[in-house]
N, C-alpha and C positions, 0 to 999 in steps of 0.2 A: 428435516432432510433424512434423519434415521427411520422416521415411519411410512415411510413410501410404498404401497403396494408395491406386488409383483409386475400386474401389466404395467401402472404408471413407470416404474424403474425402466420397466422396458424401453417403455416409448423415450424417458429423456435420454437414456444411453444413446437411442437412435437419433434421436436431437443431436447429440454431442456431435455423435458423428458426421452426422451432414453436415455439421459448421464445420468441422477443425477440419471437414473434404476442401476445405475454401484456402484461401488465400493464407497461410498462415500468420498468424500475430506477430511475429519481429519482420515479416518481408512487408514495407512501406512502400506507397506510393504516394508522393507529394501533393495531392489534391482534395476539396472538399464535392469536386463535382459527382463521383457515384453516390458519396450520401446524402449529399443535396436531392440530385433527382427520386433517388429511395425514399427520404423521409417526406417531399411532395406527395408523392404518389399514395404515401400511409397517410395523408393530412396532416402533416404539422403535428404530430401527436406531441413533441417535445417542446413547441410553443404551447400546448392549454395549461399549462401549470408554471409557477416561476421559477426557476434556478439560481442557483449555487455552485460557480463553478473552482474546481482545484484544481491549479496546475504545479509546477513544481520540479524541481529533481528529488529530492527528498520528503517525506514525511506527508507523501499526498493522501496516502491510504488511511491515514491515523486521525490527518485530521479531518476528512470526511465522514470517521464512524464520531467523531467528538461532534463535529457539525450534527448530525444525524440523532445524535443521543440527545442536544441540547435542543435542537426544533420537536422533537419527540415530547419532552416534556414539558417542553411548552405549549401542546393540545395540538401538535399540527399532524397531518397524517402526510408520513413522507415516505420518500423513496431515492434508495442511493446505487446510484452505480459505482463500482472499484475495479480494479483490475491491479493485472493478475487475479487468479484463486489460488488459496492454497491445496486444500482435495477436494471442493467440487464448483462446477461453474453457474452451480447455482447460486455461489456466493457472492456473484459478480452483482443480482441484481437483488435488492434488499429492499422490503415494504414492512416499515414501521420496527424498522433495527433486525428484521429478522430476513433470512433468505426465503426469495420468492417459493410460493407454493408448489408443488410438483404438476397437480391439474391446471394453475393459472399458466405455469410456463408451458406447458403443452399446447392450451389455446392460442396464450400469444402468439407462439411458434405456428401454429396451425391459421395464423390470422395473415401473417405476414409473409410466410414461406411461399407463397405464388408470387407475390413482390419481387421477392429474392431471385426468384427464377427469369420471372421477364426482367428485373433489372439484367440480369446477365447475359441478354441479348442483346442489349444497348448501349454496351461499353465493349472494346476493346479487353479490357482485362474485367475477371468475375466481381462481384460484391465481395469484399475479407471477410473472413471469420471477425475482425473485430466491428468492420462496421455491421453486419449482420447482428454481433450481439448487442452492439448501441443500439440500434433501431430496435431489436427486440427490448431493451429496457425501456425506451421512450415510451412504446405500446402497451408495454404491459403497466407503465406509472400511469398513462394515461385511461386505461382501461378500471385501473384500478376503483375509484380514481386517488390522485394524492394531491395534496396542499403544497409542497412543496416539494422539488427533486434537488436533489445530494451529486453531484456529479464530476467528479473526477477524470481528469484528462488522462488518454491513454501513455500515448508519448510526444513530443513538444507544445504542439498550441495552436499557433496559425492553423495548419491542413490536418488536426486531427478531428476523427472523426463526431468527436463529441462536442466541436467548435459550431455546430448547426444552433446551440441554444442559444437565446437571446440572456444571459444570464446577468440577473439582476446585481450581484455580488461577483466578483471575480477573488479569487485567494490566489497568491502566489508564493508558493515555500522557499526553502534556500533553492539555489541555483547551482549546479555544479558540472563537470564533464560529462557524458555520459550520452551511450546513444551518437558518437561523434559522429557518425558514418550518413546519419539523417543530418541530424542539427547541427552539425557545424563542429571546428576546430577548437575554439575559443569563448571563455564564459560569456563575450560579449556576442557572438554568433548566437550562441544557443538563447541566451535572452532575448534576443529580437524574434525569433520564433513563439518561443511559449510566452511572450507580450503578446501576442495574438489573439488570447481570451479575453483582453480588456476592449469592454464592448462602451459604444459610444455612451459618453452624458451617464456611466455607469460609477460603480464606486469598487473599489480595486484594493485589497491588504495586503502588504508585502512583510513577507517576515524576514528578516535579518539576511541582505546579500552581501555578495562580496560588489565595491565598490563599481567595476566595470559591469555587472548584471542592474544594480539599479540605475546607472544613467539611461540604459536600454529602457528600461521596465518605465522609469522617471517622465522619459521623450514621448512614448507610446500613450501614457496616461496626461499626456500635453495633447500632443496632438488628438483626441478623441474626445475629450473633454471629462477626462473621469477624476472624481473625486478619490485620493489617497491616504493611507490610513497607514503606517510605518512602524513597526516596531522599535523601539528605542527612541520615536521621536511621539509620534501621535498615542503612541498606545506601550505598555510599557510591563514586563513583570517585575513588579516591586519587592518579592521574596519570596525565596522558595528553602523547605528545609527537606530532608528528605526523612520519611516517615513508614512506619512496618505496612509493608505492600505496597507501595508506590510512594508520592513527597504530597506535602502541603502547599500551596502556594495562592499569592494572592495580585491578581492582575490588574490593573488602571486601564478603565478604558474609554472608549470615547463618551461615556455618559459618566462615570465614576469609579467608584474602587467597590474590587471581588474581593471579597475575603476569604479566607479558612476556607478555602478549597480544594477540597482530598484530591488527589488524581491518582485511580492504582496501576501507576505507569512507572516504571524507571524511566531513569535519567532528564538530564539540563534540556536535551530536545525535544522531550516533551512538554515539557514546562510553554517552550517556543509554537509548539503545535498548539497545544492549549490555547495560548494566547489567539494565536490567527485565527481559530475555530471561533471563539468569542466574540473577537471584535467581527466577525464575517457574519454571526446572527443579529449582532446588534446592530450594525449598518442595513441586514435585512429588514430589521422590524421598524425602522426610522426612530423617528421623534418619542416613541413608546419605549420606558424603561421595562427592564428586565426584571422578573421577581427575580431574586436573590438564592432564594430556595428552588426554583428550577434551574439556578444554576447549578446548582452546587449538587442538588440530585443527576442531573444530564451528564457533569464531569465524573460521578463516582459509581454511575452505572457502566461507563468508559470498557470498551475490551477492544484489544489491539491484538486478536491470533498472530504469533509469526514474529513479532516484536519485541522483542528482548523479554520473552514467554518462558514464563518458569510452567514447563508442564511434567515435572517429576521430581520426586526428591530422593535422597539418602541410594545413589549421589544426585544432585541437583545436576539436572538438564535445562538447559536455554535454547530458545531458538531466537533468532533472530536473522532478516532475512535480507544483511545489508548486502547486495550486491554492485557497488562502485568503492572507491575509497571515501568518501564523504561517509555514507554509511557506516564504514568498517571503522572507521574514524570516532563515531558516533553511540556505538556497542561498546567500542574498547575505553573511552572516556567512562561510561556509564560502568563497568566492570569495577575498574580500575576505584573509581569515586564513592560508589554507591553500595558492594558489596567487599567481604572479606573473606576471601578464597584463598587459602594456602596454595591451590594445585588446580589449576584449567586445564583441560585435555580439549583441544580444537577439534573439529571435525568439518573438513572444508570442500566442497562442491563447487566447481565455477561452470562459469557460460565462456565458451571458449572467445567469444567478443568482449571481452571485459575487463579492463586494468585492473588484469591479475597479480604484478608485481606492486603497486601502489595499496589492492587489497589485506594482501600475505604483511607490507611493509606497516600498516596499520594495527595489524591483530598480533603481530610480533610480542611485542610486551606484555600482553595480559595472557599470552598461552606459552606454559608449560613445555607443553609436546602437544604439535600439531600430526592428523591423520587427514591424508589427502586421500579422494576417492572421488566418483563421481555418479552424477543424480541418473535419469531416466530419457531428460531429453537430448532430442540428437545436438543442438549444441552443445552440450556439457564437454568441459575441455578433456582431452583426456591424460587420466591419473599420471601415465610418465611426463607429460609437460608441465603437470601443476605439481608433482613431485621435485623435477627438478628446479622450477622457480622457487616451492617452499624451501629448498637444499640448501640453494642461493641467499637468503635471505636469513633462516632460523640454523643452519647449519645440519649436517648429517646426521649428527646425535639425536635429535630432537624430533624427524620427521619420517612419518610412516604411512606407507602405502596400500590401503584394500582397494579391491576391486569392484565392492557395490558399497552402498551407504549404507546396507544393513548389518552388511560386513565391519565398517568400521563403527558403528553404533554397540556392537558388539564386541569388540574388541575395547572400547573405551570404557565400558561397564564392566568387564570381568579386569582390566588393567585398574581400574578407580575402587578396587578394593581392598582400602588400605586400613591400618590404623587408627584410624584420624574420627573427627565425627563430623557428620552429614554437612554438616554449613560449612566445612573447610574444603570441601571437593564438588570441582563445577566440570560439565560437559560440555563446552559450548559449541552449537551445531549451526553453522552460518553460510554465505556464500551466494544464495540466491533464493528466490521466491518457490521453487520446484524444491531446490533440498529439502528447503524447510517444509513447505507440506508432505513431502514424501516422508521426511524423520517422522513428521507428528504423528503420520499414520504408524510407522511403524514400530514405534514407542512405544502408543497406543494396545497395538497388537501383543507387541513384548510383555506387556506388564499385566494386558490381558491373560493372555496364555499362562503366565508364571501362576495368576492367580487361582486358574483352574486348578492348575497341578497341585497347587498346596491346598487345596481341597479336597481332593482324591483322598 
């Protein structure tokens, strides 16, 4: 992605733009019919290859690159789609762990863009920018071509757009609130939605729900005939320690026991992602055991941008891009467990749809002094609301307000200059999927620039 010619840069810029002209990604419409008749029209591209589908509230993007790294080195040539990106949408569509090429995406684009256009005369409302960019991953995996696709669901299950695959493998992560305003009220609403990827006579892995989400999940894989595969019951992590750059752990699973297996991931949820990625290959490949050493290479090759991401040190920066309380639940556990920080300085961005007081009420404990500010896009709440909810919760002393991210990334680094040495003082930059690529960039840039200067 950094070596892009000029004209190529050009043309995706102008890519981007034509999509994100579209429908945009959090406005939903309940239906699979516009991509239905879209993906018709391209021929089934998403049927010529088999899938792997993710759905989830949590931890869907992790375990598709885990998915993705372990069919990788098992000789297959793959292709993943994820969503959100953090800084570029190239990142969305990935062929053999890497983001797609900048002349393939242009062809894609230039393959299917007349599609997009007459689709838009055939509906009532235009093709999304999201299903737009599904059908461009389906095309360009299929063009490619790949062995198998990685695919991760955008948001719920049933009517998402990426529900057109016939997927071999279904994975289903924790389950949790979020999104209420589509899927529903209640953990058992929102599970009967994203039960929707469990495809007939198919086989389905549930990792660790809250009780009222697996009877949903339990019914759906009853009635369709799909084979299931449970964490804690079928399939199981038998130990995990935690180890310099990520933990060790060793997984049981439907064929036997994984052992001494690095993951360089913090925290217990990954340990859980791990797991489901696993057993989701191993139900892909049937009756055929796993070498051991693709396993354990596929886990340790593992990279999770975004994800409780140490991308700087002395002081130590994190990002991580939990935007619900489940998330925020799940960063602050892993903080609190797995490092030793005398002094956290938050740095918090929200999407103004978001249990903002449930997030703030999560990250309470492991932060010091929180700085409220906000990201770039037009949801993002603004600073005097998420100021006063942080007020509310961490008290007055403790909370501080910029008016950009770069502002408070700034202020957190010239405040984080104490005494102390480098492992006792943590940044953490959290909130949502946009903060956090926005921070990386301009960290990125930060320590860039610094570097020049002490050159001179």
């Amino acid at each position: 992605m950094n070596n892009i010619n000029p004209d190529d840069q050009a043309r995706i810029d102008a890519i981007e733009k034509a999509l994100l002209a579209r429908w945009p990604e959090n406005r939903i419409a309940p239906t699979l019919e516009r991509i239905s008749a879209l993906v018709d029209m391209l021929g089934s591209p998403q049927l010529t290859y088999p899938t792997i589908h993710i759905g989830g509230t949590n931890g869907k993007t992790t375990t598709s690159r885990m998915v993705d790294s372990l069919l990788f080195e098992m000789g297959l040539r793959t292709g993943r789609f994820t969503s959100p990106h953090l800084e570029s949408y190239l990142e969305r569509i990935c062929i053999n762990g890497q983001p797609i090429d900048a002349k393939e995406m242009i062809f894609s684009f230039n393959d299917i863009s007349p599609y997009l256009d007459l689709m838009d005369t055939k509906f009532d409302n235009p093709i999304s920018f999201f299903e737009a960019i599904t059908a461009l991953a389906f095309a360009a995996f299929a063009e490619h071509p790949i062995d198998v696709g990685v695919i991760e669901v955008g948001m719920g299950g049933q009517w998402d757009a990426t529900n057109v695959v016939d997927a071999d493998v279904s994975v289903i992560m924790p389950i949790g609130l979020d999104h209420m305003e589509y899927l529903g009220n209640t953990i058992a609403e929102i599970a009967t939605t994203k039960a929707g990827i469990i495809k007939e006579q198919g086989f389905v892995v549930l990792a660790q729900q809250e009780p009222e989400a697996a009877v949903e999940l339990l019914r759906r894989a009853a009635e369709v005939g799909a084979d299931v595969a449970r964490e804690g019951l079928e399939y199981s992590i038998d130990s995990r320690a935690i180890a310099v750059g990520g933990q060790l752990i060793s997984i049981t699973g439907l064929r036997g026991l994984y052992d001494d297996i690095f993951l360089p991931l913090h925290g217990k949820h990954q340990a859980s992602n791990a797991a489901a990625a696993l057993i989701a290959v191993e139900a892909f490949f049937g009756e055929q055991d796993l070498d051991i050493d693709a396993v354990r290479a596929g886990f340790a090759n593992v990279t999770s941008p975004g994800r409780c991401e140490i991308i700087h040190r002395d002081p130590t920066i994190i990002l991580d891009a939990a935007h619900n309380p489940h998330g925020a639940k799940a960063i602050a556990e892993t903080i609190q467990s797995e490092f030793t920080f005398d002094d956290v300085t938050g740095i918090v961005a929200l999407m103004a749809d978001k249990d903002a007081l449930g997030i703030l009420q999560a990250l309470e404990p492991i932060m010091n002094q929180i700085i409220v500010t906000t990201n770039s896009a037009a949801r993002s709440m603004a600073v005097g609301d998420l100021e006063a909810l942080a007020t509310q919760v961490f008290g007055a002393d403790r909370v501080f307000a910029q008016p950009t991210l770069a502002d408070a990334i700034e202020k957190a680094i010239k405040d984080s200059v104490r005494p102390l040495s480098e492992e006792s003082l943590a940044i953490l930059i959290t909130g949502s999927v946009v903060t956090v690529g926005e921070a990386r960039t301009a960290v990125r840039k930060k320590y860039a620039k610094s570097s020049i200067e002490e050159g001179k």
